[in-house]
C-alpha positions as CSV (number, residue, x, y, z in Angstrom):
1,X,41.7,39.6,47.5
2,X,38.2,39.8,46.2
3,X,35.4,41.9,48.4
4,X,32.2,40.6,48.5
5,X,29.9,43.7,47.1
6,X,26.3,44.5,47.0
7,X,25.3,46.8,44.1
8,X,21.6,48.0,43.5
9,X,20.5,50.0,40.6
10,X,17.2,51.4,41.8
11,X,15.3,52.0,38.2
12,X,12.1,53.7,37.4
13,X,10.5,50.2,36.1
14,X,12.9,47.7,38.3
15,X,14.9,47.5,41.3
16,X,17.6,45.3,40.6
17,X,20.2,44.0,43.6
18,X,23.2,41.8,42.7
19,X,26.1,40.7,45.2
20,X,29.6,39.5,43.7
21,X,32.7,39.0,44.8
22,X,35.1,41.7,43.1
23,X,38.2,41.7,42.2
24,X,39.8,44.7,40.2
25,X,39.9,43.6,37.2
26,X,36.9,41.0,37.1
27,X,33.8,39.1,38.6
28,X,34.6,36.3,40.6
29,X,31.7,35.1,41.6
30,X,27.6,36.1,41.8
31,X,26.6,35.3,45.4
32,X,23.1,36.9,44.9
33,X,21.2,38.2,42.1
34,X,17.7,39.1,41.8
35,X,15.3,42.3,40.7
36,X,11.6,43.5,41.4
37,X,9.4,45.3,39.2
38,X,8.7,47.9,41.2
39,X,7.1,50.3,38.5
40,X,8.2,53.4,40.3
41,X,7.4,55.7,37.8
42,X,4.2,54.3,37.1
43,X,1.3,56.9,37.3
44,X,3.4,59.7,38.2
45,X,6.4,59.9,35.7
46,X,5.0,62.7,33.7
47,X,4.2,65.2,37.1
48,X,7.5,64.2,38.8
49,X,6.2,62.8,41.6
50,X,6.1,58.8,43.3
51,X,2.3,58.3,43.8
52,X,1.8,56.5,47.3
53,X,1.2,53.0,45.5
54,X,4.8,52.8,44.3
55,X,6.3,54.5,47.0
56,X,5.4,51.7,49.0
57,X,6.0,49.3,46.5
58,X,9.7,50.7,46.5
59,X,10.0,50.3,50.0
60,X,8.4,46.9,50.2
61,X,11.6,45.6,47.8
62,X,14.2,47.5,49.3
63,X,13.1,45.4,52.6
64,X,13.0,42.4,51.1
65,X,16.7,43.1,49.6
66,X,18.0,44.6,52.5
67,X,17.4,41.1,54.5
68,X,19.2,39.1,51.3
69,X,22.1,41.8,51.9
70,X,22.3,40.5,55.6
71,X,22.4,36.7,54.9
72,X,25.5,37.1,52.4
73,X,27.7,39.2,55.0
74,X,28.6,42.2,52.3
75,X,32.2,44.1,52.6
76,X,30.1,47.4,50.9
77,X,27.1,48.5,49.6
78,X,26.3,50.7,47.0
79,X,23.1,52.0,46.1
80,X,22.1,54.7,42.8
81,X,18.9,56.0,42.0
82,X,18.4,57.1,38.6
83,X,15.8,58.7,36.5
84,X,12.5,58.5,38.5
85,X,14.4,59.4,42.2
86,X,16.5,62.3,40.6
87,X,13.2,63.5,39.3
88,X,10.6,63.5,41.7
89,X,9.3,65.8,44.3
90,X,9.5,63.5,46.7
91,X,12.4,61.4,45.7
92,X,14.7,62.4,48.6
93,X,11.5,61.6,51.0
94,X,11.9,57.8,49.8
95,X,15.7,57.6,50.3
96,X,15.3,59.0,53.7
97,X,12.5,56.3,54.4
98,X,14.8,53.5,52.8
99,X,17.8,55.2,55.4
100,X,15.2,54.9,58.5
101,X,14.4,51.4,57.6
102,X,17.5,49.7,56.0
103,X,20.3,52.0,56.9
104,X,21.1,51.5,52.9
105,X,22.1,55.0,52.0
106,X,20.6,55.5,48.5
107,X,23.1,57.9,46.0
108,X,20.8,59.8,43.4
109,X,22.9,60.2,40.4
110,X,22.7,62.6,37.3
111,X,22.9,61.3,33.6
112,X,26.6,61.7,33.0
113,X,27.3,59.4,35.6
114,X,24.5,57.1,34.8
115,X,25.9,56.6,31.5
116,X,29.5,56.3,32.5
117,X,28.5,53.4,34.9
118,X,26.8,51.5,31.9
119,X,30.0,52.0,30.2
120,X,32.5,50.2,32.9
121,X,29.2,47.3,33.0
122,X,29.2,47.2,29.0
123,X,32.7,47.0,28.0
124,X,33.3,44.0,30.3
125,X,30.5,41.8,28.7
126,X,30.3,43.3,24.5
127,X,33.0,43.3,22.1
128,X,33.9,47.3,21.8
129,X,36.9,46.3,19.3
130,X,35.1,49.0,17.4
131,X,33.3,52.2,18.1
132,X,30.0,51.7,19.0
133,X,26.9,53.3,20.4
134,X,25.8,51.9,23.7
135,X,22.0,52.6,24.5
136,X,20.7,51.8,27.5
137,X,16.1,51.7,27.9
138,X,15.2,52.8,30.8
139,X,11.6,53.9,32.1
140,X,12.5,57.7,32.6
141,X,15.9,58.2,30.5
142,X,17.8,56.8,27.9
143,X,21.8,56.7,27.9
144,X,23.6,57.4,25.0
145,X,27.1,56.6,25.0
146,X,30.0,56.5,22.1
147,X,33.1,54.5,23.0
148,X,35.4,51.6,22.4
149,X,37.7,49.2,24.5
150,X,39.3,52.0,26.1
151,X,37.1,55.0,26.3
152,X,34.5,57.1,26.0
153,X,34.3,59.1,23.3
154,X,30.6,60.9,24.0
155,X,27.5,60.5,26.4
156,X,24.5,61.7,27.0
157,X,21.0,60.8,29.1
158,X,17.7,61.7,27.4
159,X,14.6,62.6,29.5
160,X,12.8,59.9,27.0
161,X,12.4,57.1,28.7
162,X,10.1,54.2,27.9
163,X,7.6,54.7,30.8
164,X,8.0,58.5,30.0
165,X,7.1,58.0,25.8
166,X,4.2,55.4,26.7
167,X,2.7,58.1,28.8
168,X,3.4,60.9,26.3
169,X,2.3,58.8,23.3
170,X,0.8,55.2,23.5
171,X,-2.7,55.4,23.6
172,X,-4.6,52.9,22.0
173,X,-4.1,49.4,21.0
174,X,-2.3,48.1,19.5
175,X,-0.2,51.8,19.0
176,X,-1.5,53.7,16.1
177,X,0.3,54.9,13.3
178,X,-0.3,58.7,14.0
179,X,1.1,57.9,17.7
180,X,3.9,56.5,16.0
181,X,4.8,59.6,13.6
182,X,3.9,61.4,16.8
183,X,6.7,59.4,18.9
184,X,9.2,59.8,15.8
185,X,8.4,63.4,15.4
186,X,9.7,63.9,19.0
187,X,12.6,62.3,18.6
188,X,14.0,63.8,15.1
189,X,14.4,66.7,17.9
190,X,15.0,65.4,20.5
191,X,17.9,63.2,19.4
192,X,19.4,66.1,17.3
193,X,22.7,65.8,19.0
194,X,23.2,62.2,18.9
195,X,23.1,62.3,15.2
196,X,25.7,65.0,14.9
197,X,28.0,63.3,17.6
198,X,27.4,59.5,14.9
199,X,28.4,61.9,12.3
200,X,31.4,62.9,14.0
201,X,32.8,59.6,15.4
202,X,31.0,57.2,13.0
203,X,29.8,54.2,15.4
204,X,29.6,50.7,13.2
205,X,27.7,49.0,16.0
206,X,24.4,49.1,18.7
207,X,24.9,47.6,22.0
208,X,22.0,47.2,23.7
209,X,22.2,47.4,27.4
210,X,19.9,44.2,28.9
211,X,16.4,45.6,29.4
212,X,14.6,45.7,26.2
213,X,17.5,44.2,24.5
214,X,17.2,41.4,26.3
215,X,13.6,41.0,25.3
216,X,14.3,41.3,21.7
217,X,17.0,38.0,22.4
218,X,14.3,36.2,24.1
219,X,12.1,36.7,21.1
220,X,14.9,35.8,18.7
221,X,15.7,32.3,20.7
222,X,12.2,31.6,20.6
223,X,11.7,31.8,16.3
224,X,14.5,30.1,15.8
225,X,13.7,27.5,18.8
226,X,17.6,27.6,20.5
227,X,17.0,27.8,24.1
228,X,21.1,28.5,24.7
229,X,21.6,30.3,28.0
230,X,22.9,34.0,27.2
231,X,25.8,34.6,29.6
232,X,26.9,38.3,28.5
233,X,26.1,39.3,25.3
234,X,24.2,38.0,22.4
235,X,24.8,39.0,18.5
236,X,21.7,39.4,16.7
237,X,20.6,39.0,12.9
238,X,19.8,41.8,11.4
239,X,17.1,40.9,9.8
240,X,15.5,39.2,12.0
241,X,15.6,42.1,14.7
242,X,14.3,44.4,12.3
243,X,11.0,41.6,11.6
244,X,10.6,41.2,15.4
245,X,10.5,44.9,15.8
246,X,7.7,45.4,13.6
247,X,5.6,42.6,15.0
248,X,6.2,43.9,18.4
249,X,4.9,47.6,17.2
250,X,1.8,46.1,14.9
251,X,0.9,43.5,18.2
252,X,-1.9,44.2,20.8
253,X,-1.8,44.4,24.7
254,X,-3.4,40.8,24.4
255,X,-0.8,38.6,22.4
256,X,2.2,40.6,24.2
257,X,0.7,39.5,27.6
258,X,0.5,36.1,25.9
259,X,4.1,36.0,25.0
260,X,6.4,34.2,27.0
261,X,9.7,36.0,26.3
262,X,8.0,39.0,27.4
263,X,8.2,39.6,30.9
264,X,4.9,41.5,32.7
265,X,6.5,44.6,33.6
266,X,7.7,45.2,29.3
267,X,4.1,44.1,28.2
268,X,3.2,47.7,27.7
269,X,6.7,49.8,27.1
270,X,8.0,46.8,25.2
271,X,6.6,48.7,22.1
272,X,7.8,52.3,22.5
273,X,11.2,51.0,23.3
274,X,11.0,49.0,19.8
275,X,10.0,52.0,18.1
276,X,12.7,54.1,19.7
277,X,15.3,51.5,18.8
278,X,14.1,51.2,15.4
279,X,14.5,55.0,15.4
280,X,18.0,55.1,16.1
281,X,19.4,52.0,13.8
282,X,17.5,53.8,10.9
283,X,18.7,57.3,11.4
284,X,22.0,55.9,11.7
285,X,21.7,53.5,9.5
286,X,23.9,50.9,12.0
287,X,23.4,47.2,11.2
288,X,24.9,45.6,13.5
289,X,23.6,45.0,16.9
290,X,24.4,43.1,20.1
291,X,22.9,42.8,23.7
292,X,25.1,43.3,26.5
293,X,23.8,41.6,29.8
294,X,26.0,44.0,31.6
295,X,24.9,47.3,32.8
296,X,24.5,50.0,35.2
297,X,24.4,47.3,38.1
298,X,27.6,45.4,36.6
299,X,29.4,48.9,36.7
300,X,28.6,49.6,40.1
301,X,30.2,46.4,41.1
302,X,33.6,47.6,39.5
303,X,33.3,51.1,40.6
């Protein structure tokens, strides 16, 4: 019999909550779904701390989801904090605060398991016939993870997340070409294992876990003019990713705020996160790529 679960995957850029009714083996039903840009890491990323702005901005939409939790009578909730919580100084002060107010119990997880939740979200929504590399954007990490239909086959999170590069890097507008050599300096060391780990098990696709990914779609949809709802996943063009890419990098704060398909809280890391992809499909010279709608909030469901 399905249980009727909450899930929320409390990011450094977005709170997201969905509730679903869970079965074993699939999704019956979303009851609930929404998420709020809560910018957590904004202003403070770099110094590992929540600056009293976003701290209450955190606890503003952890109130707001609480009372959604309590209109759609839950079996369990489960709650993760990931990159900006495990990271700042006063992380554990905000899950106590969220416990004092909610009673939601907030579980601050490391990288590994980060990554091996996107997995068990990914894999229900992408076509892992083949090995691919799964690489899920997020404001203070990046997850890194090689695997098919059945298993993992390597994972890793990277302290390089898109709120974390903007700060380090993106200075001037739009991004200049030095701070782009600068960003893909960093990474050619950063990302020395990943390449040895494609070398090793050879991954023939990208999936792209929501996020970014999903902006990139949006984008996609809205050249060609098809306005088709994407349920799960979403197969791109090579090509075509690769030319929206580069107008993303080359565009200014002004036309990216004036862009539908991007929403308010990408208008800024929107960019880094296309270099960074860019990065990766180039130095591992992967052409095809797909979105998964599925992530770390989908694999909390079937956890």
């Amino acid at each position: 019999m399905p249980k009727r679960v909450a899930a929320l995957d409390l990011g450094t850029n977005t709170f997201h909550l969905v509730i679903a009714d869970v079965s074993d083996t699939e999704i019956k039903n979303i009851v609930f779904q929404e998420q709020k840009h809560v910018k957590l890491g904004e202003g403070g990323i770099n110094e590992g701390r929540i600056t009293d702005d976003a701290f209450q901005r955190g606890l503003d939409a952890l109130m707001y989801f609480w009372n959604c939790i309590s209109e759609n009578n839950v079996d369990s909730i489960r709650a993760v904090g990931t990159a900006a919580l495990r990271t700042a100084k006063n992380g554990f002060q905000f899950t106590q605060k969220v416990r004092d107010l909610t009673g939601i119990n907030i579980e601050i997880i490391d990288g590994d398991l980060e990554a091996a939740l996107i997995y068990q979200g990914v894999k229900t929504a992408a076509n892992l016939i083949d090995t691919s590399l799964i690489m899920d954007i997020g404001g203070g990490s990046v997850e890194f993870i090689i695997a098919d239909q059945s298993s993992i086959l390597w994972k890793k999170s990277y302290p390089i997340g898109a709120a974390k590069l903007m700060a380090s890097f993106h200075h001037s507008d739009p991004i200049s070409k030095s701070e782009i050599d600068s960003i893909e300096n960093y990474l050619n060391t950063a990302l020395e294992d990943l390449k040895s780990a494609s070398t090793k098990f050879k991954p023939v696709k990208l999936v792209g876990s929501a996020g970014s990914f999903e902006t990139f779609a949006e984008l996609c949809q809205l050249r060609s003019q098809t306005h088709t709802p994407i349920s799960k996943s979403f197969l791109f063009d090579a090509d075509e990713l690769e030319s929206i890419i580069s107008e993303i990098v080359s565009s200014t704060r002004h036309e990216r705020e004036n862009n539908a398909a991007i929403l308010p809280v990408r208008t800024d890391m929107i960019v880094v996160s296309s270099i960074l992809t860019r990065y990766v499909l180039n130095s591992l010279q992967i052409k095809e790529v797909e979105l998964s709608t599925f992530a770390l909030k989908e694999g909390l469901l079937f956890d």
